[in-house]
OpenMM code with the backbone's topology and positions (N, CA, C; nanometers):
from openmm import Vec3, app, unit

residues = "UNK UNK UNK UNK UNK UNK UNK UNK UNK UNK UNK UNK UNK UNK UNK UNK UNK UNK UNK UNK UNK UNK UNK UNK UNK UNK UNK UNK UNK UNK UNK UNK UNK UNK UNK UNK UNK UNK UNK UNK UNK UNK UNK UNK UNK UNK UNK UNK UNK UNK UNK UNK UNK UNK UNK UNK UNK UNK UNK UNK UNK UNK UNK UNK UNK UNK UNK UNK UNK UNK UNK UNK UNK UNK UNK UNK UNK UNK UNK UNK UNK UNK UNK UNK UNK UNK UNK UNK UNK UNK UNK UNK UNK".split()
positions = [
    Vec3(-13.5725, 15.9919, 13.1241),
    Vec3(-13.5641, 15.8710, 13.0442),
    Vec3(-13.4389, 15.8830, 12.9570),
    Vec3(-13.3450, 15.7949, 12.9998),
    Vec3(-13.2306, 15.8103, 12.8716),
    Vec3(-13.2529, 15.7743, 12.7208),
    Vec3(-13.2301, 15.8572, 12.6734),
    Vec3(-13.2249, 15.8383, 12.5142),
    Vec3(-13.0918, 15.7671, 12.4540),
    Vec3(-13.1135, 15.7306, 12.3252),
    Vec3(-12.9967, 15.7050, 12.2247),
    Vec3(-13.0089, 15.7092, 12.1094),
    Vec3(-12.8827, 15.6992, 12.0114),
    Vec3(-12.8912, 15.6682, 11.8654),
    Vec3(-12.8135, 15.5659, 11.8262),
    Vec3(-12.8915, 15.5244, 11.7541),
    Vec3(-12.8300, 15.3696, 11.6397),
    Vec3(-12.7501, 15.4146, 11.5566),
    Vec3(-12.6286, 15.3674, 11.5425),
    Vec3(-12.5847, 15.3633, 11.3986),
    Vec3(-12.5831, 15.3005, 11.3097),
    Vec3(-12.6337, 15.2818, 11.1912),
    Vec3(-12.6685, 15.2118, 11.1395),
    Vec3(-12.5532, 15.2481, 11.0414),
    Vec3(-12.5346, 15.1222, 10.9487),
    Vec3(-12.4348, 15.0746, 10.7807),
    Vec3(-12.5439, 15.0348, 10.6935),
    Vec3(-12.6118, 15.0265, 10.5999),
    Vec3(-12.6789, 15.0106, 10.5180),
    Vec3(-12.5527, 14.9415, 10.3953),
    Vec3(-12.6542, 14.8647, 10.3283),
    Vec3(-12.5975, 14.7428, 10.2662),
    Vec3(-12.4964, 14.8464, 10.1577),
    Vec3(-12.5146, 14.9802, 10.0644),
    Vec3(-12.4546, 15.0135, 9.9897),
    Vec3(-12.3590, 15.1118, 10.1080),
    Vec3(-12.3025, 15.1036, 10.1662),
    Vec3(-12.1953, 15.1453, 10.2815),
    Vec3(-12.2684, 15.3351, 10.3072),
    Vec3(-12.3998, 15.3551, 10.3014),
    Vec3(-12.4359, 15.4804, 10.3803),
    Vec3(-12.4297, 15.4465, 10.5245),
    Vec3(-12.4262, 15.5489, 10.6046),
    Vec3(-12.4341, 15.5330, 10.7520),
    Vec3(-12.5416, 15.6098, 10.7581),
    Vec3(-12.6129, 15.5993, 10.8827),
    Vec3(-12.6896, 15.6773, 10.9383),
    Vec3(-12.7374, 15.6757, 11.0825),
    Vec3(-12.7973, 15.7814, 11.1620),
    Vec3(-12.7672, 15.8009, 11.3064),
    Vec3(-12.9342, 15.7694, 11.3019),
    Vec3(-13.0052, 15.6682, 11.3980),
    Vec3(-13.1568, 15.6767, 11.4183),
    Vec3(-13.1768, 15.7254, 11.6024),
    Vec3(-13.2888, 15.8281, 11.6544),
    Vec3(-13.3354, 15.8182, 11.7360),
    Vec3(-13.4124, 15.7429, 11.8274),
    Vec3(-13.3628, 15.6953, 11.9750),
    Vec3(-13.4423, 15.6006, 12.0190),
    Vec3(-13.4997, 15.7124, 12.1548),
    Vec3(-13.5734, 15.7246, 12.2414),
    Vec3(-13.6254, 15.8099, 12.3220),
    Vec3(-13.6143, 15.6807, 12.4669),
    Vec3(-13.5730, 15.5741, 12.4413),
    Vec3(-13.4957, 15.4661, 12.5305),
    Vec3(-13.4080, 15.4047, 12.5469),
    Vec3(-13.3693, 15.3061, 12.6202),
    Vec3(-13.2490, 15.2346, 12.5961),
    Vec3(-13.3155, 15.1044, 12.5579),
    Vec3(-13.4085, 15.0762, 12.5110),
    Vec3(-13.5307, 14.9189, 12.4971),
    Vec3(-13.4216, 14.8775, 12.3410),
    Vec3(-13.4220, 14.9906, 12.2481),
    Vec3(-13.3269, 14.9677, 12.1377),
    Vec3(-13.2426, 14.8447, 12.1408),
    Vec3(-13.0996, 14.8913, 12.2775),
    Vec3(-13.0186, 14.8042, 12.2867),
    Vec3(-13.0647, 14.6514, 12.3325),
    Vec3(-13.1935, 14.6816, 12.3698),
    Vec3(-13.2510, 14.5086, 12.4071),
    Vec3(-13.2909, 14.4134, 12.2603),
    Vec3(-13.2778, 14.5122, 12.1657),
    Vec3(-13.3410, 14.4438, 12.0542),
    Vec3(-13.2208, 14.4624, 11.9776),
    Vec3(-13.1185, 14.5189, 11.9188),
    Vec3(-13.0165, 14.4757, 11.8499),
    Vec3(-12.9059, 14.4864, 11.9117),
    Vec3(-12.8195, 14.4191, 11.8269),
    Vec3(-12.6361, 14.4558, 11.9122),
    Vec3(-12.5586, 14.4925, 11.8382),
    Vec3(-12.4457, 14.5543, 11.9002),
    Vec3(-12.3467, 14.6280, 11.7946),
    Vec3(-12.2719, 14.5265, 11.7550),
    Vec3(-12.2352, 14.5700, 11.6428),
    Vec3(-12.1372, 14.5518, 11.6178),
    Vec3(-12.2098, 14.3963, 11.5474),
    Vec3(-12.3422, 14.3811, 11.5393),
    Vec3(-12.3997, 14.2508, 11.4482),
    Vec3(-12.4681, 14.3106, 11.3012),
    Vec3(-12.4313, 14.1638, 11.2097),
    Vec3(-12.5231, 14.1896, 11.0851),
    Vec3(-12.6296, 14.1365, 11.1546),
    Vec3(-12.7744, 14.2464, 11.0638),
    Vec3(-12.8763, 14.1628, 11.0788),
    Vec3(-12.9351, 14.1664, 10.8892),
    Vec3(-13.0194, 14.1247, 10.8748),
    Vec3(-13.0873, 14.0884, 10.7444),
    Vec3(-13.1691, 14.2114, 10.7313),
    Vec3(-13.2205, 14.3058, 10.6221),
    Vec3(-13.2710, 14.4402, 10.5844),
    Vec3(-13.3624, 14.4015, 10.6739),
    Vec3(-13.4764, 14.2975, 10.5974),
    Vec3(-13.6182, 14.2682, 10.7182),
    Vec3(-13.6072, 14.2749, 10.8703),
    Vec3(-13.5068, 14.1855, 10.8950),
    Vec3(-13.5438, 14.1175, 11.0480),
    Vec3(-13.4816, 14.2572, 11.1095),
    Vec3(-13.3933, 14.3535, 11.0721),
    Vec3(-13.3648, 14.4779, 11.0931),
    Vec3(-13.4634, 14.5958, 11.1542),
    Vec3(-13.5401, 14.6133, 11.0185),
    Vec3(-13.6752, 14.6643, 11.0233),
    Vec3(-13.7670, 14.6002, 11.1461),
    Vec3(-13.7671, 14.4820, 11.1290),
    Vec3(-13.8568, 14.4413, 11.2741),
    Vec3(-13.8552, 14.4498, 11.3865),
    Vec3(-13.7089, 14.4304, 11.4162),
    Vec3(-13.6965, 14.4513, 11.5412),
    Vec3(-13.6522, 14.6113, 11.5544),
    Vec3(-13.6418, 14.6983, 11.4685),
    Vec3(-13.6597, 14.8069, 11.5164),
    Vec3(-13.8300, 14.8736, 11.5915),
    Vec3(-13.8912, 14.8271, 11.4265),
    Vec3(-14.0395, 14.8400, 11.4811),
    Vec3(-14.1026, 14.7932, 11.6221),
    Vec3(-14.0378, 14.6816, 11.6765),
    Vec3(-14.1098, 14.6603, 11.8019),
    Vec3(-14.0507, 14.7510, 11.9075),
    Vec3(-13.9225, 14.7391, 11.8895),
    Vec3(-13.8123, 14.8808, 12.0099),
    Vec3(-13.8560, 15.0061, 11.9985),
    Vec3(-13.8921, 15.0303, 11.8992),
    Vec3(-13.8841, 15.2083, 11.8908),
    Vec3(-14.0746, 15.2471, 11.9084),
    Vec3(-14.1489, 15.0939, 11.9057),
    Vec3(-14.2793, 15.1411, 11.9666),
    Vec3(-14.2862, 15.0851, 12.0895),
    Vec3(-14.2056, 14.9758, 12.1390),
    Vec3(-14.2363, 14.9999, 12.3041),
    Vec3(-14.1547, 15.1302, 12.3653),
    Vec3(-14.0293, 15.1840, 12.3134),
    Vec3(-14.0058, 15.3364, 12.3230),
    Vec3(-14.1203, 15.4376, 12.3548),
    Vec3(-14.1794, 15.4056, 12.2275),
    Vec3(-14.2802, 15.5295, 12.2415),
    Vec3(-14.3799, 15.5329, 12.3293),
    Vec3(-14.3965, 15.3706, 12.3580),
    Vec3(-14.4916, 15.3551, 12.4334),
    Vec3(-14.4488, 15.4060, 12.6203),
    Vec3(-14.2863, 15.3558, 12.6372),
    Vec3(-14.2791, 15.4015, 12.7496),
    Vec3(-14.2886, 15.5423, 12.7973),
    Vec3(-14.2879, 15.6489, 12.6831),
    Vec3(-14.3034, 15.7686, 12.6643),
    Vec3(-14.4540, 15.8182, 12.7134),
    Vec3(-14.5139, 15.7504, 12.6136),
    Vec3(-14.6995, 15.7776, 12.6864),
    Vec3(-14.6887, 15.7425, 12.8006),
    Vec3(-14.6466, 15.6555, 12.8886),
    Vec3(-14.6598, 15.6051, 12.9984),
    Vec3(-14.6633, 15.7400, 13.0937),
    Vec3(-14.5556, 15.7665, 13.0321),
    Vec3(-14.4741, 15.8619, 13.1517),
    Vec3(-14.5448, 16.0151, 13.1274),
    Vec3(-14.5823, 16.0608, 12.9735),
    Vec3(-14.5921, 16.1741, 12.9665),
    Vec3(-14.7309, 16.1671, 12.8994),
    Vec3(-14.8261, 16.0961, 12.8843),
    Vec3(-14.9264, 16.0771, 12.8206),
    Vec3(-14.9702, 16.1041, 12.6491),
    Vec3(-14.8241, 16.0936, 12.6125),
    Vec3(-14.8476, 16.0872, 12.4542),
    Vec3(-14.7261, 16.0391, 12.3882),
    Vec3(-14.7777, 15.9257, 12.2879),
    Vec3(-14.6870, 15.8753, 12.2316),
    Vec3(-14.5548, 15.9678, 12.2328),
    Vec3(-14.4258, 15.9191, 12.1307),
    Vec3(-14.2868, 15.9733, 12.1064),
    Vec3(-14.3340, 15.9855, 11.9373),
    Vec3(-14.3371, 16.1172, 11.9190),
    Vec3(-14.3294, 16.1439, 11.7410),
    Vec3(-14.2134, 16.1735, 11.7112),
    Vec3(-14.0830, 16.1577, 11.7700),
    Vec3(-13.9563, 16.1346, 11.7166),
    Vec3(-13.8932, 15.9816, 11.6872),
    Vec3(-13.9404, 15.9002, 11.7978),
    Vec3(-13.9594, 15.7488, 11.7557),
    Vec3(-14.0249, 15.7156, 11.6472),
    Vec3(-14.0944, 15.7530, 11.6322),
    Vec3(-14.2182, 15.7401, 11.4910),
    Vec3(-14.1503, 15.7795, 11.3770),
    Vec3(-14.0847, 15.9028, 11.4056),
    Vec3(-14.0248, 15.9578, 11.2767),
    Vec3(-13.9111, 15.8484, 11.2118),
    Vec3(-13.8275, 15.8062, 11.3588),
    Vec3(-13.7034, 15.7314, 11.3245),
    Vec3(-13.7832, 15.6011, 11.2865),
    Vec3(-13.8582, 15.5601, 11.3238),
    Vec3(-13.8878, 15.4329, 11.2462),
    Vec3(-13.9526, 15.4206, 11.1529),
    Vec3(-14.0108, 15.5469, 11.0955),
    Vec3(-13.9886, 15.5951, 10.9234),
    Vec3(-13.8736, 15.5637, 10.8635),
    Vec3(-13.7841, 15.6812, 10.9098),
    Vec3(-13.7175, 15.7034, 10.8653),
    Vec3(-13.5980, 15.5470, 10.7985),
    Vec3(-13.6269, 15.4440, 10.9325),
    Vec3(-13.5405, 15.3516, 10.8671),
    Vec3(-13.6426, 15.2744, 10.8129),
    Vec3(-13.7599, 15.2289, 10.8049),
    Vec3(-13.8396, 15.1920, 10.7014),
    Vec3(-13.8023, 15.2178, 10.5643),
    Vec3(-13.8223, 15.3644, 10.5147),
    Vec3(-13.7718, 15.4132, 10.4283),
    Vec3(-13.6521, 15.4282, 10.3806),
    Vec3(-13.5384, 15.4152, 10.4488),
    Vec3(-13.3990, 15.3656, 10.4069),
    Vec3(-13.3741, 15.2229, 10.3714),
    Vec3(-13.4761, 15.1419, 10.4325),
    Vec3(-13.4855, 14.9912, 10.3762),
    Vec3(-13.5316, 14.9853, 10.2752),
    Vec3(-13.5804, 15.0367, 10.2230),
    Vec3(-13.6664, 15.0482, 10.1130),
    Vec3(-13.6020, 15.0638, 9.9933),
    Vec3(-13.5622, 15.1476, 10.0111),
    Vec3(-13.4210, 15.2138, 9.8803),
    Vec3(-13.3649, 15.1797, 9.9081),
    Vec3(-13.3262, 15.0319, 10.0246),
    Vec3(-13.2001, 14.9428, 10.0371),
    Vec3(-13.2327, 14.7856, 9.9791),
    Vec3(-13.3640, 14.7608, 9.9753),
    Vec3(-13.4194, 14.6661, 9.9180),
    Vec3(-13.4189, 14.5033, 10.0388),
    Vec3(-13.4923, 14.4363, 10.0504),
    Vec3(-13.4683, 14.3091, 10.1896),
    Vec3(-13.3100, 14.2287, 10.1243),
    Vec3(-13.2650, 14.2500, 10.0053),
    Vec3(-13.1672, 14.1242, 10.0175),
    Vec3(-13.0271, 14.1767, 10.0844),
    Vec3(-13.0114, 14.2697, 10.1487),
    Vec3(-12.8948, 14.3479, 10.1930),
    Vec3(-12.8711, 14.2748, 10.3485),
    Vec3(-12.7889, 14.3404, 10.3904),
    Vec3(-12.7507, 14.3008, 10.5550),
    Vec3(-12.6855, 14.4160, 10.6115),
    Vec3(-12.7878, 14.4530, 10.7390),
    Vec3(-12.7435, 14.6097, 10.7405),
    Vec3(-12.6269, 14.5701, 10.9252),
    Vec3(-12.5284, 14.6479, 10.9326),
    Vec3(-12.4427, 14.6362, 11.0235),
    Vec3(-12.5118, 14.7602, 11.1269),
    Vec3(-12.5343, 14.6766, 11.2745),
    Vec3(-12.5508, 14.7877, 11.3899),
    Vec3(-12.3567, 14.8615, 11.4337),
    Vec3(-12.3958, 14.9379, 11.3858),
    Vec3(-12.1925, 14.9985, 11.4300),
    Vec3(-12.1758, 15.0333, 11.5313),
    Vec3(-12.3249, 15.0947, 11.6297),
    Vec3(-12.2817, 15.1465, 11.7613),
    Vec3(-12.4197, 15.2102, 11.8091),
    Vec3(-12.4260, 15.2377, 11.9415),
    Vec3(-12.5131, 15.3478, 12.0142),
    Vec3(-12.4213, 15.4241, 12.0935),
    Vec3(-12.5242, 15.5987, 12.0587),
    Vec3(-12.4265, 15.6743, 12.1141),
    Vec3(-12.5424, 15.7374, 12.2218),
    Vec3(-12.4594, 15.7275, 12.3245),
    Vec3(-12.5896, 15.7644, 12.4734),
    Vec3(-12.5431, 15.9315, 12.5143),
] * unit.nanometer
topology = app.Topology()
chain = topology.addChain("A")
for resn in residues:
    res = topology.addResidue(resn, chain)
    for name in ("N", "CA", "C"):
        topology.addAtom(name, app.Element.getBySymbol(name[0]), res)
């Protein structure tokens, strides 16, 4: 299963690298677009759990690195607050 990472820009100019355990990611955002903190968060949440889900498929248990990464940017939204606009900068395969 090919993997990737997001790069993400967060509204106060941090970067950060997220794990995807698919390529479903790139079906849900695009580089090189703003999206809004929320609608960010959302459509990560649905990518990085049909990720995980294609993972059980295949290996019979969820992805707890997907899980982690979609903590992980949960929680960077968070301490980024919804009125921001976070930039996708890239996936690196």
């Amino acid at each position: 299963m090919p993997e990737v990472h997001v790069r993400l820009r967060w509204p106060d100019g941090t970067a950060r690298r997220y794990y995807s355990p698919s390529l479903v990611l790139t079906e849900h955002v695009t580089e090189g677009e703003d999206y809004a903190t929320a609608e960010l968060v959302a459509r990560a949440r649905v990518a990085l759990t049909e990720a995980s889900e294609r993972v059980r498929a295949i290996y019979g248990l969820p992805c707890g690195r997907a899980a982690a990464s979609l903590a992980a940017i949960e929680r960077d939204a968070d301490a980024h607050g919804t009125a921001g606009v976070v930039r996708v900068e890239g996936f690196d395969r």
